[in-house]
TIGU-281820 format. One record per atom (N, C-alpha, C, CB): residue in three letters; atom name; x, y, z. Coordinates in steps of 0.1 Angstrom, whole numbers, plus 5000, padded with zeros to 4 digits. Glycine has a CB too. Layout:
N
residuo|atomo|c1|c2|c3
ALA|CA|X|Y|Z
...
This chain:
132
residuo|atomo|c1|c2|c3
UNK|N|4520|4799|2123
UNK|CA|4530|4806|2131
UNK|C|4534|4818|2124
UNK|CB|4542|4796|2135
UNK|N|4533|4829|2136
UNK|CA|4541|4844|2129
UNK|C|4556|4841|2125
UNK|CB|4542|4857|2143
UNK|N|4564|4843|2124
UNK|CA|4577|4849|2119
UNK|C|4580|4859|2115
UNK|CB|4581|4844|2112
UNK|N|4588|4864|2123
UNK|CA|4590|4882|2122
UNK|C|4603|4890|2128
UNK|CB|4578|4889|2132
UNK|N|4609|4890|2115
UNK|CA|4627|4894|2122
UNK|C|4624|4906|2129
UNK|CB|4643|4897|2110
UNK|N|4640|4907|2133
UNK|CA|4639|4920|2143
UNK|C|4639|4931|2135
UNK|CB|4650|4921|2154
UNK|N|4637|4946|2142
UNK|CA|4639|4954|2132
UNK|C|4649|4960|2138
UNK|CB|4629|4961|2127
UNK|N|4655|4967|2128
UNK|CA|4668|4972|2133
UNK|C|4670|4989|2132
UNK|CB|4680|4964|2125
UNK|N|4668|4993|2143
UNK|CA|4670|5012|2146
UNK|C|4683|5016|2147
UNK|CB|4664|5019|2162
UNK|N|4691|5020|2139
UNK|CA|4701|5026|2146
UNK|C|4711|5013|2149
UNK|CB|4695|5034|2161
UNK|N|4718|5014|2161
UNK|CA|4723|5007|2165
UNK|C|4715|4993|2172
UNK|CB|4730|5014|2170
UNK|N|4710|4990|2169
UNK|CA|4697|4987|2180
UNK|C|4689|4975|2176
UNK|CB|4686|5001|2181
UNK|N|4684|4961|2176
UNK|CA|4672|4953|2168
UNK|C|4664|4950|2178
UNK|CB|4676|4940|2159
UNK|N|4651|4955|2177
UNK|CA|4639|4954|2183
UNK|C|4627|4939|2179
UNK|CB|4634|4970|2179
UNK|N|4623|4937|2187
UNK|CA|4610|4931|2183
UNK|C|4599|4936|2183
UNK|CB|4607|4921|2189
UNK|N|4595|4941|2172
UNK|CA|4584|4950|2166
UNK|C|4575|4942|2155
UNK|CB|4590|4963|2159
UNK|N|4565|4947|2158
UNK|CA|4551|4940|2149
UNK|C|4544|4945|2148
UNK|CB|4545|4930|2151
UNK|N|4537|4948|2136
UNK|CA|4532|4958|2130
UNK|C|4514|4953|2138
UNK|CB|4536|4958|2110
UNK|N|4509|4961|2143
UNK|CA|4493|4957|2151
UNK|C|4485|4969|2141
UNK|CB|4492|4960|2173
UNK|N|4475|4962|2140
UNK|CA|4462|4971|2136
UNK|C|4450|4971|2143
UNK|CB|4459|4969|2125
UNK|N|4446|4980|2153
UNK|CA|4438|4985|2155
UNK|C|4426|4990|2156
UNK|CB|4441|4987|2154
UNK|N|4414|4985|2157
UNK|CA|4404|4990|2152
UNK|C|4394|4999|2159
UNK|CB|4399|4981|2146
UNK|N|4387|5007|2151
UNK|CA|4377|5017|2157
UNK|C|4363|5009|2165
UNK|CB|4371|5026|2142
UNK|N|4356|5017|2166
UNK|CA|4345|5007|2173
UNK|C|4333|5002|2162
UNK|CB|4338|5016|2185
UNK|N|4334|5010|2154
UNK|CA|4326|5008|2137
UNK|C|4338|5000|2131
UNK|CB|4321|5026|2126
UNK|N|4347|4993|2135
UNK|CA|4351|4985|2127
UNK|C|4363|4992|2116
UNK|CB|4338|4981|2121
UNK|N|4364|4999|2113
UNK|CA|4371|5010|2108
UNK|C|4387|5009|2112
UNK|CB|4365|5023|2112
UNK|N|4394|5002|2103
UNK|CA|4411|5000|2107
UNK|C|4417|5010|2105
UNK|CB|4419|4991|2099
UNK|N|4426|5010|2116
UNK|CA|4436|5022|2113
UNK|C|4448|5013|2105
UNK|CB|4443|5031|2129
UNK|N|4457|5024|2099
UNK|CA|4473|5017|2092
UNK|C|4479|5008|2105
UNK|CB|4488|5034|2087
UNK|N|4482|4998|2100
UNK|CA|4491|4991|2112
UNK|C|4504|4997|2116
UNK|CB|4494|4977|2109
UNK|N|4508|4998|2132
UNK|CA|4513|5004|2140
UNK|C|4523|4993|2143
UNK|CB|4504|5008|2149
UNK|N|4534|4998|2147
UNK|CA|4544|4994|2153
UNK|C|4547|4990|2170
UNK|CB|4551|5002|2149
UNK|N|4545|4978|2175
UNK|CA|4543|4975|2187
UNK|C|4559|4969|2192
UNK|CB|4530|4965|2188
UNK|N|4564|4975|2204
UNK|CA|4575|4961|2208
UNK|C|4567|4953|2217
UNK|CB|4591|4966|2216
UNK|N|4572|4941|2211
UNK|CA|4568|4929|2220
UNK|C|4576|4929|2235
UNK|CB|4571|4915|2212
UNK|N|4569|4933|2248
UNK|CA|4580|4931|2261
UNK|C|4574|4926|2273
UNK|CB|4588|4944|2266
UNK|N|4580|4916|2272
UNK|CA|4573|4903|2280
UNK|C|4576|4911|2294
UNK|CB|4583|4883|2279
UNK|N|4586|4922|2294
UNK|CA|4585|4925|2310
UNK|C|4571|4936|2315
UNK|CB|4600|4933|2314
UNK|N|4562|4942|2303
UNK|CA|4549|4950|2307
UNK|C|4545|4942|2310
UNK|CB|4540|4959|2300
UNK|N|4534|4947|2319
UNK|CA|4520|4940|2328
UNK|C|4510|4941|2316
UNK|CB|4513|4951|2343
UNK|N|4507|4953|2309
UNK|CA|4497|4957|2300
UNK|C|4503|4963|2288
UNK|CB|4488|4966|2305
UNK|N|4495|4966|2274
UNK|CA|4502|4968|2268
UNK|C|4497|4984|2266
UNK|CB|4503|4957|2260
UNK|N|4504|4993|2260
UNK|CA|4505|5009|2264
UNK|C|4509|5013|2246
UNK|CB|4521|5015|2280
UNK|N|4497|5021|2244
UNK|CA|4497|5030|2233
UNK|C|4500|5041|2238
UNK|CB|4485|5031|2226
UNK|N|4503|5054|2228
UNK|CA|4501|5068|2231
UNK|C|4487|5072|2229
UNK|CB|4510|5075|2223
UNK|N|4486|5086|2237
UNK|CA|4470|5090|2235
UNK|C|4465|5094|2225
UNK|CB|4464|5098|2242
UNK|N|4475|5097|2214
UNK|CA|4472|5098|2203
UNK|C|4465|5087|2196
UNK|CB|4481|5100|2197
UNK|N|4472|5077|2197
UNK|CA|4460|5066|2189
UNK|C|4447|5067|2197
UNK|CB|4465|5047|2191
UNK|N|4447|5069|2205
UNK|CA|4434|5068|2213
UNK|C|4430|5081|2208
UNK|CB|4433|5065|2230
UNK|N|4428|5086|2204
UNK|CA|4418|5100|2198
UNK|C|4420|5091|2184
UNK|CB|4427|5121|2198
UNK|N|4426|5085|2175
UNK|CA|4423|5081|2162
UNK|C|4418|5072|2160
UNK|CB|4431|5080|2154
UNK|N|4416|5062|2172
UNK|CA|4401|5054|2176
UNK|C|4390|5062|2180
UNK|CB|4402|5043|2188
UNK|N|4386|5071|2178
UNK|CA|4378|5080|2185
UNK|C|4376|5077|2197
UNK|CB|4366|5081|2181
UNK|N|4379|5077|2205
UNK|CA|4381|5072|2221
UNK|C|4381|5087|2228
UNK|CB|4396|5061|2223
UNK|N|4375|5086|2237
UNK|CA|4377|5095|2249
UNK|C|4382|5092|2256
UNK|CB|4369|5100|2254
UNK|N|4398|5095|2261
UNK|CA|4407|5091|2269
UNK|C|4402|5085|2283
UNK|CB|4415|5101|2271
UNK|N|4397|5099|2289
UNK|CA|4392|5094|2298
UNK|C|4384|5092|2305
UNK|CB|4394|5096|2302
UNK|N|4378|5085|2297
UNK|CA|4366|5075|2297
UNK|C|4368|5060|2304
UNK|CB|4361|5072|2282
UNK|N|4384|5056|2301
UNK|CA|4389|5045|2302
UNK|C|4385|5040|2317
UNK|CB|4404|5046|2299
UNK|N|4390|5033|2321
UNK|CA|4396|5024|2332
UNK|C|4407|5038|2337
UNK|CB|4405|5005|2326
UNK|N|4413|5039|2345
UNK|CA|4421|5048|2351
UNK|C|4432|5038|2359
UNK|CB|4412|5058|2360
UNK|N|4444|5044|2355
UNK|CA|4455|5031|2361
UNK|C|4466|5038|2363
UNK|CB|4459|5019|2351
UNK|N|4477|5033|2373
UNK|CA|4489|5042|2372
UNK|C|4499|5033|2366
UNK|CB|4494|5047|2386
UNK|N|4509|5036|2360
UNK|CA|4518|5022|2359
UNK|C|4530|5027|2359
UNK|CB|4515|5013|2346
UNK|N|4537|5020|2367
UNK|CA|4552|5018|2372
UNK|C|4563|5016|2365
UNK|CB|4552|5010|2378
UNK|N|4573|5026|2360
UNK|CA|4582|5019|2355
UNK|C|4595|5021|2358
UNK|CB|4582|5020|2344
UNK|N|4608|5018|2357
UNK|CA|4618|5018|2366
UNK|C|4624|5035|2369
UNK|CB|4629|5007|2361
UNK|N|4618|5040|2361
UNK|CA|4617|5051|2367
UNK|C|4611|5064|2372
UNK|CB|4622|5052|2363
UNK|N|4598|5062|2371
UNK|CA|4585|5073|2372
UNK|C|4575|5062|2369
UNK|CB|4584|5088|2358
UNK|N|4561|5069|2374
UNK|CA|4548|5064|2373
UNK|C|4541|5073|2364
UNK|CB|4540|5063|2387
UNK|N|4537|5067|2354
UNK|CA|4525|5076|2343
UNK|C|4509|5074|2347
UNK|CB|4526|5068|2324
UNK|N|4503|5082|2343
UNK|CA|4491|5073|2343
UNK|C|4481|5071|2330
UNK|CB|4482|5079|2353
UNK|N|4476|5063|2329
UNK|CA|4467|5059|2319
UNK|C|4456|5052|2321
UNK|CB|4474|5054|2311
UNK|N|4447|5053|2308
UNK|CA|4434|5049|2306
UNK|C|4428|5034|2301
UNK|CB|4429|5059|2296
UNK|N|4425|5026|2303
UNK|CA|4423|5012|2299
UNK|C|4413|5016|2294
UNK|CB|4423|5002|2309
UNK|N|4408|5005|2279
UNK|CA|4399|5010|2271
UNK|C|4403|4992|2263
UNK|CB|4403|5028|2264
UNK|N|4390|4986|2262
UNK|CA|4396|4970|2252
UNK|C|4391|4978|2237
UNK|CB|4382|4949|2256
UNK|N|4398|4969|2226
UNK|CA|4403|4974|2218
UNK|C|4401|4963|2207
UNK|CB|4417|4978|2221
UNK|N|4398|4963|2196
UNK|CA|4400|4949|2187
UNK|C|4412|4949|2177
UNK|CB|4387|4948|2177
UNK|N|4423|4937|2182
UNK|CA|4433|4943|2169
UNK|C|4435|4929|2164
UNK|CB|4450|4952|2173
UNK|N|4444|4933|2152
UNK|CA|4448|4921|2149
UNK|C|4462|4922|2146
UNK|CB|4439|4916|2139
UNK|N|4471|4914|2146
UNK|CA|4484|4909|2144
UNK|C|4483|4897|2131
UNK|CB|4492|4903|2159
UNK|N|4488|4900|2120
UNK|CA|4489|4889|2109
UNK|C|4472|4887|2106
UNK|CB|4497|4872|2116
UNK|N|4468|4874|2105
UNK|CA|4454|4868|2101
UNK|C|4451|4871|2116
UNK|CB|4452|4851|2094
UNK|N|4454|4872|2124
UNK|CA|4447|4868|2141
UNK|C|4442|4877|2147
UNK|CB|4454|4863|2152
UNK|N|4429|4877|2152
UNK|CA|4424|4891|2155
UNK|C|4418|4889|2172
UNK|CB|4409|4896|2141
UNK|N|4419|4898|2179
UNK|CA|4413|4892|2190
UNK|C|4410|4907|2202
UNK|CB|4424|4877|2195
UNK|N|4402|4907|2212
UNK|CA|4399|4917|2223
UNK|C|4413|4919|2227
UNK|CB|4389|4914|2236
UNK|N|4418|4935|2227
UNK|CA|4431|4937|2238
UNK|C|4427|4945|2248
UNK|CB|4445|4945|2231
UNK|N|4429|4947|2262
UNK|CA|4430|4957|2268
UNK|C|4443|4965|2267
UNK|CB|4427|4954|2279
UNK|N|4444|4981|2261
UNK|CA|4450|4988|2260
UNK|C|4450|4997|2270
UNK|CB|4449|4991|2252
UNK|N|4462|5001|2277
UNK|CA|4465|5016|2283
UNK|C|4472|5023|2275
UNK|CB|4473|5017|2296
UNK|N|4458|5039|2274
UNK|CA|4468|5049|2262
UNK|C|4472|5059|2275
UNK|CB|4457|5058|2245
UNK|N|4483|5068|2275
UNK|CA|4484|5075|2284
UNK|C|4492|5092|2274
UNK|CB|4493|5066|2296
UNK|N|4486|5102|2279
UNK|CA|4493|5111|2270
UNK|C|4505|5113|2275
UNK|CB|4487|5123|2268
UNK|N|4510|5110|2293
UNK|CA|4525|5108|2295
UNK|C|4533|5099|2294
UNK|CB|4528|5110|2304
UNK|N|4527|5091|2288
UNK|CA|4534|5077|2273
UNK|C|4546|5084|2267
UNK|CB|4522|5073|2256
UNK|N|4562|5083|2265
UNK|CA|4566|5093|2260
UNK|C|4581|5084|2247
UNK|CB|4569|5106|2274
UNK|N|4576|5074|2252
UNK|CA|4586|5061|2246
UNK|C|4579|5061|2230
UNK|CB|4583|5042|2256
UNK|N|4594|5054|2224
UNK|CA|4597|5058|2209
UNK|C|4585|5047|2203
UNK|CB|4615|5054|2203
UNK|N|4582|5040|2209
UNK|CA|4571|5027|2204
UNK|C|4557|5023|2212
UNK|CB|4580|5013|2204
UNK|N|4550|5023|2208
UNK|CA|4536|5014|2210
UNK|C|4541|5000|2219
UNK|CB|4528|5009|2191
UNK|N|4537|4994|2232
UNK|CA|4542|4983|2236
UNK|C|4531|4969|2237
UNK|CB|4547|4986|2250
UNK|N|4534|4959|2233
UNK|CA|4521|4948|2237
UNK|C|4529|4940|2250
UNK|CB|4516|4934|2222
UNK|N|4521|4940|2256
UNK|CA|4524|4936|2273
UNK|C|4520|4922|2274
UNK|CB|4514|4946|2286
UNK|N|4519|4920|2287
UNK|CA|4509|4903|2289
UNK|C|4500|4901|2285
UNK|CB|4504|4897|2301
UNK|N|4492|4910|2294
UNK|CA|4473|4912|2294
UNK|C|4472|4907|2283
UNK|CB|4465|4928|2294
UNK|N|4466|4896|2280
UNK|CA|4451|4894|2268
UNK|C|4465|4892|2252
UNK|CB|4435|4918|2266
UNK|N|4475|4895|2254
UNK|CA|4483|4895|2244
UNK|C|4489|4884|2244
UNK|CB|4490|4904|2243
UNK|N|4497|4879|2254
UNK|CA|4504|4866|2258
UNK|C|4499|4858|2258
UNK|CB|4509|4865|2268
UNK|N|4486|4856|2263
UNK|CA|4475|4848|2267
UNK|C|4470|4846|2253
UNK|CB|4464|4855|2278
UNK|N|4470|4849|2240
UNK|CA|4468|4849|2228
UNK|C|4476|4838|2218
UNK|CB|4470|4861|2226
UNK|N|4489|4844|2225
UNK|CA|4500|4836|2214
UNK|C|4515|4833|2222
UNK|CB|4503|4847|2198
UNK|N|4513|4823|2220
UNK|CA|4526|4820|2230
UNK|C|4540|4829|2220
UNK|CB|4529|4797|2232
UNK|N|4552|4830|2228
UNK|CA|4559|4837|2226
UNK|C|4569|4835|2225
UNK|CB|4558|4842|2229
UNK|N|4581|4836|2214
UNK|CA|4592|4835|2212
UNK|C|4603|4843|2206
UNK|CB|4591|4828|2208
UNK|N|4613|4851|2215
UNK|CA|4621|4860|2215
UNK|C|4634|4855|2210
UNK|CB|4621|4865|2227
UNK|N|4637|4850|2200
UNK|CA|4653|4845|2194
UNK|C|4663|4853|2194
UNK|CB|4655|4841|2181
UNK|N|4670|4862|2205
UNK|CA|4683|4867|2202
UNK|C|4694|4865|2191
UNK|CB|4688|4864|2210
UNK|N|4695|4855|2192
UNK|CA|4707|4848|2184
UNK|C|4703|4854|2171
UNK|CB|4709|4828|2185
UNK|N|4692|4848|2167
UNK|CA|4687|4846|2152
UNK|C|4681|4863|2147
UNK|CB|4673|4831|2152
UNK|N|4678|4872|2160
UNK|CA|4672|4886|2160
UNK|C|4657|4881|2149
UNK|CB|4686|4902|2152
UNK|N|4648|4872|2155
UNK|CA|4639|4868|2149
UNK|C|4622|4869|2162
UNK|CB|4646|4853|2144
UNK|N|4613|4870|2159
UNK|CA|4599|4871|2170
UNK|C|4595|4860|2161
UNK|CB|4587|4887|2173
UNK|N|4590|4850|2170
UNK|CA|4583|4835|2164
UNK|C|4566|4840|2176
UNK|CB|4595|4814|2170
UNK|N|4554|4837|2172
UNK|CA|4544|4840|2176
UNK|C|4533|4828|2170
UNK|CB|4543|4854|2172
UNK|N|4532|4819|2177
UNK|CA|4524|4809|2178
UNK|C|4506|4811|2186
UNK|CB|4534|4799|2186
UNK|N|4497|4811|2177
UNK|CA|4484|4819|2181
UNK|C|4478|4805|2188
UNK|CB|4472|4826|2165
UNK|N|4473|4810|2198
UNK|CA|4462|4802|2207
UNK|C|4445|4805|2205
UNK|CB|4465|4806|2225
UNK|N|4443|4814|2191
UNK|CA|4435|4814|2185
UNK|C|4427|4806|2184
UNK|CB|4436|4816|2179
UNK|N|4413|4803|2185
UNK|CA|4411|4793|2176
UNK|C|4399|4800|2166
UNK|CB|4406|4780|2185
């Protein structure tokens, strides 16, 4: 099991976890900062990482996605990352009108990975892998 306090911005403690990324040769990028939010559908990089995977944006999957206030659009593209020891396929939407302070891991392929635990009280992320 992960264990992973919150981190704290400002006024503010997030659930963040550091994800790493990889190229298609295998080639890791520095691990990235993701909020965990059980309320995305998918989980949404900026298009920047997607140029530092060498990725051609829009090459992706093509998608709009909704949020409570405007629709962006972005590129779906699966991805190999890993969180802690656990490594597994993500589908990622990178969008260059992404414009939020953090990298997000959504449901898609993420949830379905590791079951999930949000501790307020304690400002702690517990992450239990369905790895095998």
């Amino acid at each position: 099991m992960i264990e992973q306090p919150y981190t704290r911005i400002r006024e503010v403690s997030l659930p963040l976890i550091p994800v790493t990324l990889f190229k298609s040769d295998g080639v890791p990028l520095l691990p990235l900062l993701a909020l965990v939010d059980s309320g995305a559908n998918i989980s949404l990089f900026h298009a920047e990482v997607a140029e530092l995977l060498g990725l051609d944006l829009t090459t992706g999957v093509k998608i709009p996605l909704g949020g409570i206030k405007d629709s962006i659009e972005a590129y779906v593209h699966s991805v190999q990352c890993t969180i802690s020891q656990y490594s597994f396929l993500c589908r990622v939407a990178f969008s260059a009108q992404f414009t939020a302070t953090f990298n997000v891991l959504g449901r898609l392929d993420f949830f379905e990975k590791f079951a999930v635990l949000l501790d307020e009280s304690d400002q702690k992320l517990y992450l239990m892998s369905r790895i095998i």
